[in-house]
Residue frames as a rotation matrix with the C-alpha (Angstrom) as fourth column:
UNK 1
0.580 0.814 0.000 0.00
0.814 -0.580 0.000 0.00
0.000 0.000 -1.000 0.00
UNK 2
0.189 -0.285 0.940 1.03
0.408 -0.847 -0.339 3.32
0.893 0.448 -0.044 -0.91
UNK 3
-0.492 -0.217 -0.843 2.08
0.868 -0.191 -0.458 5.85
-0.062 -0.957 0.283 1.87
UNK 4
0.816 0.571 -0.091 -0.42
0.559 -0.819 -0.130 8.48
-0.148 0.055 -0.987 2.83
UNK 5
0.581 -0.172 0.795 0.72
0.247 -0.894 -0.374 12.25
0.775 0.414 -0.477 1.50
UNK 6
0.747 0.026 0.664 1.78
-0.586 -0.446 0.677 12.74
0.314 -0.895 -0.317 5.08
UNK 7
0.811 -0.347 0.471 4.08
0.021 0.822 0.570 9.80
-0.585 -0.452 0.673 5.25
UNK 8
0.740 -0.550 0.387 6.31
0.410 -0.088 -0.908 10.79
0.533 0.831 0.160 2.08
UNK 9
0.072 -0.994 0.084 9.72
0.996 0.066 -0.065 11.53
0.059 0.089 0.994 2.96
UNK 10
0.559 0.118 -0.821 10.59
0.108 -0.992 -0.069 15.36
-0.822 -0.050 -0.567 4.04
UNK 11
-0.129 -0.783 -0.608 13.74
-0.658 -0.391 0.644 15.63
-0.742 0.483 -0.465 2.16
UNK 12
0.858 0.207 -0.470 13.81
-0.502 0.144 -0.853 14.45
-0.109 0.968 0.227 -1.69
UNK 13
0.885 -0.400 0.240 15.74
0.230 0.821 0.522 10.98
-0.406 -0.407 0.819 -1.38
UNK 14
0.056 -0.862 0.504 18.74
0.993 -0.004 -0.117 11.52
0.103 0.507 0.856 -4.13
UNK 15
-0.234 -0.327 0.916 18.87
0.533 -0.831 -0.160 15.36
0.813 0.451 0.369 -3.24
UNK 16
0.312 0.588 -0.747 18.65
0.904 0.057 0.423 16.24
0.291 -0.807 -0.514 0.39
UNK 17
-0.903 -0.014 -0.430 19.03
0.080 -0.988 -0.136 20.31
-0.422 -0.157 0.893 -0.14
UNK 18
-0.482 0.781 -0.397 15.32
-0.291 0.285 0.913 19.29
0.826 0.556 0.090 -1.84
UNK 19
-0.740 0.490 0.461 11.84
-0.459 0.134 -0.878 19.02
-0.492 -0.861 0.126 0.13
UNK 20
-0.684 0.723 0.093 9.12
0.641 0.535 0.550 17.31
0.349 0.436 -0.830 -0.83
UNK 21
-0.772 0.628 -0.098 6.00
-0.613 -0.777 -0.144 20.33
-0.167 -0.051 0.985 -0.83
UNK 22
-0.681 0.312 0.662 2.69
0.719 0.456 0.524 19.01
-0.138 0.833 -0.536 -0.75
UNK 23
-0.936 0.081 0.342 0.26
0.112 -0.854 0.508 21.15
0.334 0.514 0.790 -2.32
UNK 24
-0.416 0.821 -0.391 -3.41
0.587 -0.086 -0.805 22.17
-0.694 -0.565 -0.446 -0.46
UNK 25
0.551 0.738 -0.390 -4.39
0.298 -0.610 -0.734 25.36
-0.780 0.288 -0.556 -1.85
UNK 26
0.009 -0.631 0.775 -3.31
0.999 0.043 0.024 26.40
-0.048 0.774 0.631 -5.27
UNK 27
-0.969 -0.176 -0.172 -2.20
0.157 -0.981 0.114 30.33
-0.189 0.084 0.978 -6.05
UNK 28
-0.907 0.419 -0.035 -5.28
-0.172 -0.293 0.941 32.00
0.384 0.859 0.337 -6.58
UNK 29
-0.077 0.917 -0.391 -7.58
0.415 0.386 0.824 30.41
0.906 -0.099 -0.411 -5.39
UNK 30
-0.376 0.003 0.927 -10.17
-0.541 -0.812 -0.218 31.34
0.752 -0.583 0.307 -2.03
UNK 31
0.633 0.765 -0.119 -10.62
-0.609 0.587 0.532 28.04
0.477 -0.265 0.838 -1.26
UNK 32
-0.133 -0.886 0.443 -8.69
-0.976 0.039 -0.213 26.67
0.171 -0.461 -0.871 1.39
UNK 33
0.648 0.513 -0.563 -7.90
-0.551 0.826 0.119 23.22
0.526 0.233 0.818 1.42
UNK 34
0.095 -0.564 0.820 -6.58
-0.920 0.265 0.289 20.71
-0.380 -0.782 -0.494 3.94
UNK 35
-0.711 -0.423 -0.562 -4.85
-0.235 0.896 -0.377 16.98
0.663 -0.136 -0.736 3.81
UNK 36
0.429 0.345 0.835 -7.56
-0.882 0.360 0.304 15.22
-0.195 -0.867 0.459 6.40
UNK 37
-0.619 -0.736 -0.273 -4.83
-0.743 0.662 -0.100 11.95
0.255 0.141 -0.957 6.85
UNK 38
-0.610 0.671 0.421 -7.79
-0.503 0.083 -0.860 10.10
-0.612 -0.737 0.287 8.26
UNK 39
0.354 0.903 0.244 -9.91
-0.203 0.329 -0.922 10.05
-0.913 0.277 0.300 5.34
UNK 40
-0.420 -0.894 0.156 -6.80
0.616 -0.155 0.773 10.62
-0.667 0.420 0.615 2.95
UNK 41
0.201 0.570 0.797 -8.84
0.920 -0.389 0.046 13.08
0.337 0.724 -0.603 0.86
UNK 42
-0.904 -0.395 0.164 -8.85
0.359 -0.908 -0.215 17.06
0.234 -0.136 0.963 0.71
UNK 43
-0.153 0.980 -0.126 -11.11
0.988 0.155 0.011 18.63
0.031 -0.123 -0.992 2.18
UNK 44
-0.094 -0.019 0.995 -12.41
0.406 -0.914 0.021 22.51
0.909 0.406 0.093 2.23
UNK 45
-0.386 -0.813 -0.436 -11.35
0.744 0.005 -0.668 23.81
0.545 -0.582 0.603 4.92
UNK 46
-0.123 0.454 -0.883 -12.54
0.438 -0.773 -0.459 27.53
-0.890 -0.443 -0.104 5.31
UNK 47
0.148 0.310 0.939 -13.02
0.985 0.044 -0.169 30.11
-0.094 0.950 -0.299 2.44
UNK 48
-0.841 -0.540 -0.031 -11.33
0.541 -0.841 -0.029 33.71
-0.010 -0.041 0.999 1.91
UNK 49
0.140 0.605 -0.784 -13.47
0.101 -0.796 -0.596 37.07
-0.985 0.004 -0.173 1.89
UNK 50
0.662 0.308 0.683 -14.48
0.747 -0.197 -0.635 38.37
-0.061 0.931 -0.360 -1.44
UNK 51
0.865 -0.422 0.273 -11.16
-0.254 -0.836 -0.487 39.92
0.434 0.352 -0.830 -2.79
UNK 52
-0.162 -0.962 0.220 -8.08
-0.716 0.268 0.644 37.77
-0.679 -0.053 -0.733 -0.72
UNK 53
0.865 0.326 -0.382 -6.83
-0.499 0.640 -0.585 35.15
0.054 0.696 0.716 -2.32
UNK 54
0.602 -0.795 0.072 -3.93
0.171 0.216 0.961 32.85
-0.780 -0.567 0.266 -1.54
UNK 55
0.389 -0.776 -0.497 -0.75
-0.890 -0.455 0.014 35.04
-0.237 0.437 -0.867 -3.26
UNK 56
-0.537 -0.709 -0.457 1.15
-0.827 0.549 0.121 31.64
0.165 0.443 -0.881 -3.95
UNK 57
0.077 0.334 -0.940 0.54
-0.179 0.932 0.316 27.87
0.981 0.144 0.131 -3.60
UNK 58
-0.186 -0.175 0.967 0.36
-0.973 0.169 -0.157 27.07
-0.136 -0.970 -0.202 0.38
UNK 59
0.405 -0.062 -0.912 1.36
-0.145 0.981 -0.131 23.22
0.903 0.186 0.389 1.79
UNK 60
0.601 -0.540 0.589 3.13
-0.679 0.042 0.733 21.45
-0.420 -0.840 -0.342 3.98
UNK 61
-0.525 -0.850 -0.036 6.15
-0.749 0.481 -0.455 19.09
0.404 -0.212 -0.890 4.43
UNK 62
0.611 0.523 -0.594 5.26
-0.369 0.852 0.371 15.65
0.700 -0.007 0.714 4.59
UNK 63
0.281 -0.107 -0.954 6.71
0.827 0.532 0.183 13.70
0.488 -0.840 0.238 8.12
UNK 64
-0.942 -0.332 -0.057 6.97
0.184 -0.364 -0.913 16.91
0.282 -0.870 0.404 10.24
UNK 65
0.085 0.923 -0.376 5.19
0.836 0.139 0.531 18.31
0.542 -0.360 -0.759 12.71
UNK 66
-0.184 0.054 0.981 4.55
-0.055 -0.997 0.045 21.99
0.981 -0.046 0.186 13.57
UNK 67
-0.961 0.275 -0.016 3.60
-0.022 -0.135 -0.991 23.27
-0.275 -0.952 0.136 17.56
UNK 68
-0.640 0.764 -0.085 0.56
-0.765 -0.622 0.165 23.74
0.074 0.170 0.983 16.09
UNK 69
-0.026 0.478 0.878 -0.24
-0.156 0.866 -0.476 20.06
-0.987 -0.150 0.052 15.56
UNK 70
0.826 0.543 0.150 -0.01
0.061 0.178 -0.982 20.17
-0.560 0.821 0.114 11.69
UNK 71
0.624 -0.781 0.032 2.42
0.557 0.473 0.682 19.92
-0.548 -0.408 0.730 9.67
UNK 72
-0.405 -0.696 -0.593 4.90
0.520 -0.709 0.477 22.48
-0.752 -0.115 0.649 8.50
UNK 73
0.804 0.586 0.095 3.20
0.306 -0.273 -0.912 24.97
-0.509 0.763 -0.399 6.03
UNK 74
-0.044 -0.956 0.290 4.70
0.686 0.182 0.705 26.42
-0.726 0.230 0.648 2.93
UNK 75
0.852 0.521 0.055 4.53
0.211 -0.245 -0.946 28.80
-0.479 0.818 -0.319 0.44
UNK 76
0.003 -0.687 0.727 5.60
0.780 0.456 0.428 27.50
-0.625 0.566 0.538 -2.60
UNK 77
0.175 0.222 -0.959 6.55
-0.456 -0.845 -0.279 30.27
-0.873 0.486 -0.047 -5.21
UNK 78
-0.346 0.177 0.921 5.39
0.604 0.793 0.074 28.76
-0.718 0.582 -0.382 -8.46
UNK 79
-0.981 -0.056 -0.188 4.70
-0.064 -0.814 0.577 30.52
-0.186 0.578 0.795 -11.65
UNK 80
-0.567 0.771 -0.290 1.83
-0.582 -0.126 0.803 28.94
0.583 0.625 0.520 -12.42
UNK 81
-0.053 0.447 0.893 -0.60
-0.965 0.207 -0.161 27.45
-0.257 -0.870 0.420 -9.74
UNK 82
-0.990 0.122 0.074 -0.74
0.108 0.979 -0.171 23.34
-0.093 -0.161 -0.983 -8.78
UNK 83
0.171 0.978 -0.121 -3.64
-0.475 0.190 0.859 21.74
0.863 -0.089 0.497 -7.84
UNK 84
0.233 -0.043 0.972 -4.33
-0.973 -0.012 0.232 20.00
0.001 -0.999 -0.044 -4.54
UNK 85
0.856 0.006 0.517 -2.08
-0.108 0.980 0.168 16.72
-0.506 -0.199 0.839 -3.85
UNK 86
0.791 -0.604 0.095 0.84
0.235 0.156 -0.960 17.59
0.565 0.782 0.265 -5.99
UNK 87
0.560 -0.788 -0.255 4.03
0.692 0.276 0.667 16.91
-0.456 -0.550 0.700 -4.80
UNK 88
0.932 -0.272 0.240 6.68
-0.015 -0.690 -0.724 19.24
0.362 0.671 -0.647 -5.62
UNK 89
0.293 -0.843 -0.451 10.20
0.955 0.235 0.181 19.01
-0.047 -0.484 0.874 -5.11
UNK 90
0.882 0.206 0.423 11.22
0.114 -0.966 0.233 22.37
0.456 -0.157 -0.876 -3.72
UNK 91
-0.103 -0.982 -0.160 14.27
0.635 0.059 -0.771 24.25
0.766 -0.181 0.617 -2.53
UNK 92
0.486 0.697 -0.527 13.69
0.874 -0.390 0.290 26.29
-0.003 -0.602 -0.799 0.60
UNK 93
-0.254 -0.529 0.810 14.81
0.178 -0.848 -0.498 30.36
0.951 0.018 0.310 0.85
UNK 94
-0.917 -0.060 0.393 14.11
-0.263 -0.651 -0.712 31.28
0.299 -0.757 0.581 4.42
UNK 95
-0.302 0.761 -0.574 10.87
0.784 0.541 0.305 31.00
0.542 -0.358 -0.760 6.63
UNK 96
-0.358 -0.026 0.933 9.12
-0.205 -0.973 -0.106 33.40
0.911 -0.229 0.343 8.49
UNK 97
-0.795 0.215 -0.567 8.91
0.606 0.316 -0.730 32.55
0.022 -0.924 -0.381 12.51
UNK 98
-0.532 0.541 0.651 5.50
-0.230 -0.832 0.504 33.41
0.815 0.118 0.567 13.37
UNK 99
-0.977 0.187 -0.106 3.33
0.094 -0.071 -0.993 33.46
-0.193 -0.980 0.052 16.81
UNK 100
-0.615 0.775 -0.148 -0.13
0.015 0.199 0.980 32.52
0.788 0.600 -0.134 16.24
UNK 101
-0.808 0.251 0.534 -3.07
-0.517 0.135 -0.845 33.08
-0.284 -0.959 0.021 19.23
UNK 102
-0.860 0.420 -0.289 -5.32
0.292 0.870 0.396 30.11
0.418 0.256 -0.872 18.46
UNK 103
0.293 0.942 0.163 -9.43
-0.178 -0.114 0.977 30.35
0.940 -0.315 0.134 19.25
UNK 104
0.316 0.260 -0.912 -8.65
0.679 0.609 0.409 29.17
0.662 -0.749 0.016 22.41
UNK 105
0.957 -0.052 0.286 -6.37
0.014 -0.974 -0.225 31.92
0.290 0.219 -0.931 23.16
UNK 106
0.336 -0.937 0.093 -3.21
0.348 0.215 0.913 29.93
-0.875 -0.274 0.398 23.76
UNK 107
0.314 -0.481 -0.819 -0.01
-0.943 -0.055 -0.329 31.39
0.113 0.875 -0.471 21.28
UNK 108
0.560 -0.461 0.688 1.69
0.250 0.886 0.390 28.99
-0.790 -0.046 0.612 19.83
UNK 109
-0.151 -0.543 -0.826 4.26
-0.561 -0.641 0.524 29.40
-0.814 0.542 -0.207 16.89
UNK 110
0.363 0.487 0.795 3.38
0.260 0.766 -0.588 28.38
-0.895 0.420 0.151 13.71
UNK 111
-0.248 -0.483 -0.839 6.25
-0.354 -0.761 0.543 29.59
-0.902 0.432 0.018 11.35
UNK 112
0.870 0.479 -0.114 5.42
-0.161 0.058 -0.985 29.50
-0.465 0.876 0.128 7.21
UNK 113
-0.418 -0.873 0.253 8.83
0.248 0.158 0.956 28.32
-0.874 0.462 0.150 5.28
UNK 114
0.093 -0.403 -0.911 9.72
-0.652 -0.716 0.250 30.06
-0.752 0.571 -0.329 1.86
UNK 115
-0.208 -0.676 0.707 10.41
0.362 0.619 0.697 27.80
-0.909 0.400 0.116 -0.84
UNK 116
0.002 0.459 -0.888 10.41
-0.753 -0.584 -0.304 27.65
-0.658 0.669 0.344 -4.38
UNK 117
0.855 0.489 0.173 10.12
-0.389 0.825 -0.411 25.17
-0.344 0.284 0.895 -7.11
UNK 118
0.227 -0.952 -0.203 13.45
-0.116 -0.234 0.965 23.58
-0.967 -0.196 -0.164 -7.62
UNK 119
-0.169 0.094 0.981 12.96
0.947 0.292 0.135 23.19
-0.273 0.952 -0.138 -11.50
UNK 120
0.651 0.756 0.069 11.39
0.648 -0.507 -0.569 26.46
-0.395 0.415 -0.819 -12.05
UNK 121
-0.028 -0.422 0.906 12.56
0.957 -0.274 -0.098 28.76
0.289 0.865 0.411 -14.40
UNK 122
0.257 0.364 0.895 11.42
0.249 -0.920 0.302 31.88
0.934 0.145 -0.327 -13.32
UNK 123
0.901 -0.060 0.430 12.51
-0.416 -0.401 0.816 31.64
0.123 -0.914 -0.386 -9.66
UNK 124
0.625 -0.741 -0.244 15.86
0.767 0.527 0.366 29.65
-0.142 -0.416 0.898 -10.31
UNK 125
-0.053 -0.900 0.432 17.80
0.313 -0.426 -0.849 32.50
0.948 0.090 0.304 -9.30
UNK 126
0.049 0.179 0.983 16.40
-0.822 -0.551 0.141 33.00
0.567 -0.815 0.120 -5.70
UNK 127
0.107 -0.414 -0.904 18.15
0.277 0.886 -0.372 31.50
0.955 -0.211 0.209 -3.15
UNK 128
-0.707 0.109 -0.699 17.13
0.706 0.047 -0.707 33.33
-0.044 -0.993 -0.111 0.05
UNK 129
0.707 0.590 -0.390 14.23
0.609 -0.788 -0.088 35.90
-0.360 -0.175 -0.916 1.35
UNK 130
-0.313 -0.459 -0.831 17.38
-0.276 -0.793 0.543 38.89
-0.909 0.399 0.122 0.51
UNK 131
-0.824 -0.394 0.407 16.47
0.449 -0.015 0.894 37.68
-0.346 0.919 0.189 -3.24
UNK 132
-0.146 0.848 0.509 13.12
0.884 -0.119 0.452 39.07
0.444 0.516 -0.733 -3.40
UNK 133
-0.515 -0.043 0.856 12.07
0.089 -0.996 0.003 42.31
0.852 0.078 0.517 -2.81
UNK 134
-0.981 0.114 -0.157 10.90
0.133 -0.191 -0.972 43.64
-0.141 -0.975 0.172 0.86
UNK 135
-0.429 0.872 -0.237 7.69
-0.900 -0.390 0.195 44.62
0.078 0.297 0.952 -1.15
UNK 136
0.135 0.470 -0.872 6.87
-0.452 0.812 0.368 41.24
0.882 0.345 0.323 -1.96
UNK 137
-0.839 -0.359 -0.410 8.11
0.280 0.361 -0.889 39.92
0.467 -0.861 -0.203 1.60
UNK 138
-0.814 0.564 0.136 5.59
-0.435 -0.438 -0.787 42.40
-0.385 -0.700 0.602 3.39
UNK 139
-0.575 0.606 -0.549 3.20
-0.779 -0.198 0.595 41.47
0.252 0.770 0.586 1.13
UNK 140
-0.188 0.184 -0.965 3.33
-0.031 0.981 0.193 37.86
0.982 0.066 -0.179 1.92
UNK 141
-0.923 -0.130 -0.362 3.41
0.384 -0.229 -0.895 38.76
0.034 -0.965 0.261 5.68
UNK 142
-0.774 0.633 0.020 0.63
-0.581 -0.698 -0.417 41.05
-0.250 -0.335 0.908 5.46
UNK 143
-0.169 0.799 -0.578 -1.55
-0.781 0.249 0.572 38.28
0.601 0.548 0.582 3.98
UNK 144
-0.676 -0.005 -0.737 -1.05
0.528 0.693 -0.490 35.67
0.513 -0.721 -0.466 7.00
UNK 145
-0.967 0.177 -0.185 -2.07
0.099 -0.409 -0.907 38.65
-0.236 -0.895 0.378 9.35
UNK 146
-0.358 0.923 -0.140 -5.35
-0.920 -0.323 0.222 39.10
0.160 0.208 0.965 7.26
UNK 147
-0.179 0.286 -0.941 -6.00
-0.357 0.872 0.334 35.61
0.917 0.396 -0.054 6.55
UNK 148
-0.650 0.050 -0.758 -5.83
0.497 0.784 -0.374 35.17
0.576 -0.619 -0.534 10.15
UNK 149
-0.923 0.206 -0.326 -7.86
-0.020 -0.869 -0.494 37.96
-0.385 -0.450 0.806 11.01
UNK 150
-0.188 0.899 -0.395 -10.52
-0.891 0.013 0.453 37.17
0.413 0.437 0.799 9.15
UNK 151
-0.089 0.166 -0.982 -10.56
0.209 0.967 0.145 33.67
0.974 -0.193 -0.121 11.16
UNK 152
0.931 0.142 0.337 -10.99
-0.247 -0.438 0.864 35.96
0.270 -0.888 -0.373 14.27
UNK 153
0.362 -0.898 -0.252 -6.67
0.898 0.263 0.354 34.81
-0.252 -0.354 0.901 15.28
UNK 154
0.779 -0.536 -0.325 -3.93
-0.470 -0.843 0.263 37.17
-0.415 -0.052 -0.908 15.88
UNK 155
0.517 -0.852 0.081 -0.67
0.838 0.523 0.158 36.27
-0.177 -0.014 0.984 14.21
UNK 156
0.940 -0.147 -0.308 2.24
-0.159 -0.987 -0.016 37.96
-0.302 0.065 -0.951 14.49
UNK 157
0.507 -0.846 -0.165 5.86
0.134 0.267 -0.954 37.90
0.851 0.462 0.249 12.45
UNK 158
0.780 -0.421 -0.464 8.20
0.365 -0.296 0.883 37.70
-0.508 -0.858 -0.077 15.02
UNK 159
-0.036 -0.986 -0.160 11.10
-0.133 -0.154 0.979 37.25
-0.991 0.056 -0.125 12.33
UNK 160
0.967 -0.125 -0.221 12.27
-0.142 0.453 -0.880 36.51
0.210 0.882 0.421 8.67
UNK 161
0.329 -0.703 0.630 14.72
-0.126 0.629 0.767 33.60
-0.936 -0.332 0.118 8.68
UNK 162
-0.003 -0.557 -0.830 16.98
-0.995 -0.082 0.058 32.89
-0.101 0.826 -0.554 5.74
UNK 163
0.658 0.399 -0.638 17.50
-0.506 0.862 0.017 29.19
0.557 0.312 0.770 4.14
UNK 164
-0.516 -0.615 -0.597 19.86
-0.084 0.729 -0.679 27.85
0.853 -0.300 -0.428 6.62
UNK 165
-0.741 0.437 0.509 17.33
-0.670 -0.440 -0.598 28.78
-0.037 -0.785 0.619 9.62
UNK 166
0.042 0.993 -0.114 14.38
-0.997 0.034 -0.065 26.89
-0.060 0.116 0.991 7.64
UNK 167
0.192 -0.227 -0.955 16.31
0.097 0.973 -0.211 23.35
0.977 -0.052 0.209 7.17
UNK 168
-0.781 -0.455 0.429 16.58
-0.481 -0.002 -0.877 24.09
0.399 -0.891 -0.217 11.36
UNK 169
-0.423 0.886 -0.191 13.35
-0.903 -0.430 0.002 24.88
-0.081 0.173 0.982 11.21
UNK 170
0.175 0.157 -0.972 12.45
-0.866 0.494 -0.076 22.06
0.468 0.855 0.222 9.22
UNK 171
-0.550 -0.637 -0.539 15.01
-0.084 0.685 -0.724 19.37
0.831 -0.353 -0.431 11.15
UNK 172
-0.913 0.212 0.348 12.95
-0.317 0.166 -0.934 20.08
-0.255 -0.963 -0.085 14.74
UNK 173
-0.331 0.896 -0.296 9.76
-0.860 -0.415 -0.296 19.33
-0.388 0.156 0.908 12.93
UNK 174
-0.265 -0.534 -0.803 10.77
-0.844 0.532 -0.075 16.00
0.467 0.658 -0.591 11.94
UNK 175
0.018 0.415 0.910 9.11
-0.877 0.444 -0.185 13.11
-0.481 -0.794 0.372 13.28
């Protein structure tokens, strides 16, 4: 039997500067979608306001685990949007350490790694958060804090971590 999505290998077996990304929600889209390991199927999750939309592809890392209870997220910077369940072999750039106050009103951290597609044409030259512009950083930052704001949560950025931080990152999450 196959291994659930969640069971796949973090690191990409013959390349282990390579993650394995899978894919939930694709760029674009306002439909958030989740992995439910349980039923192995995707399910919908929650739905953006009229006007966000998720700015890249968002995932996780397949055998870690986050404080949160889930497992590491990502956004993947892809030219053109996945679909939900694609694997992607990715290179991380950096991660942003974030503090999350949950419904309950415990924080917990729940930090968002950086990556990009390690094939991709259009992003093989970025090889940490310093390659992209601070615009496009805040950007991405400022769209967690809505996204979680509209879910009634506070999150806040504590930091932005480069790509040797996020394979740390990455390594404690490992299970």
């Amino acid at each position: 039997m196959a291994p659930s999505l969640h069971q796949l290998p973090a690191h990409v077996p013959h390349a282990h500067t390579r993650v394995h990304v899978v894919v939930e929600t694709p760029k674009g889209g306002r439909n958030k979608f989740a992995f439910d390991p349980d039923l192995q199927v995707f399910k919908l999750k929650g739905v953006l306001p009229e006007g966000h939309s998720f700015p890249y592809d968002f995932g996780f890392v397949p055998s870690t685990l986050a404080e949160d209870g889930d497992p590491l997220d990502v956004l993947l910077l892809l030219a053109a949007p996945a679909f939900p369940g694609c694997v992607v072999e990715a290179r991380l750039i950096g991660a942003l350490e974030i503090e999350q106050e949950e419904k309950t009103g415990e924080t917990v951290r729940n930090d968002r790694l950086l990556a990009v597609a390690a094939d991709s044409r259009e992003h093989k030259g970025i090889h940490s958060l310093a390659d992209l512009s601070n615009e496009m950083l805040h950007e991405i930052e400022h769209f967690f804090i809505s996204y979680n704001e509209a879910k009634g949560q506070t999150l806040r950025v504590l930091r932005r971590v480069g790509p040797e931080q996020a394979h740390a990152l990455l390594r404690q999450a490992q299970h």
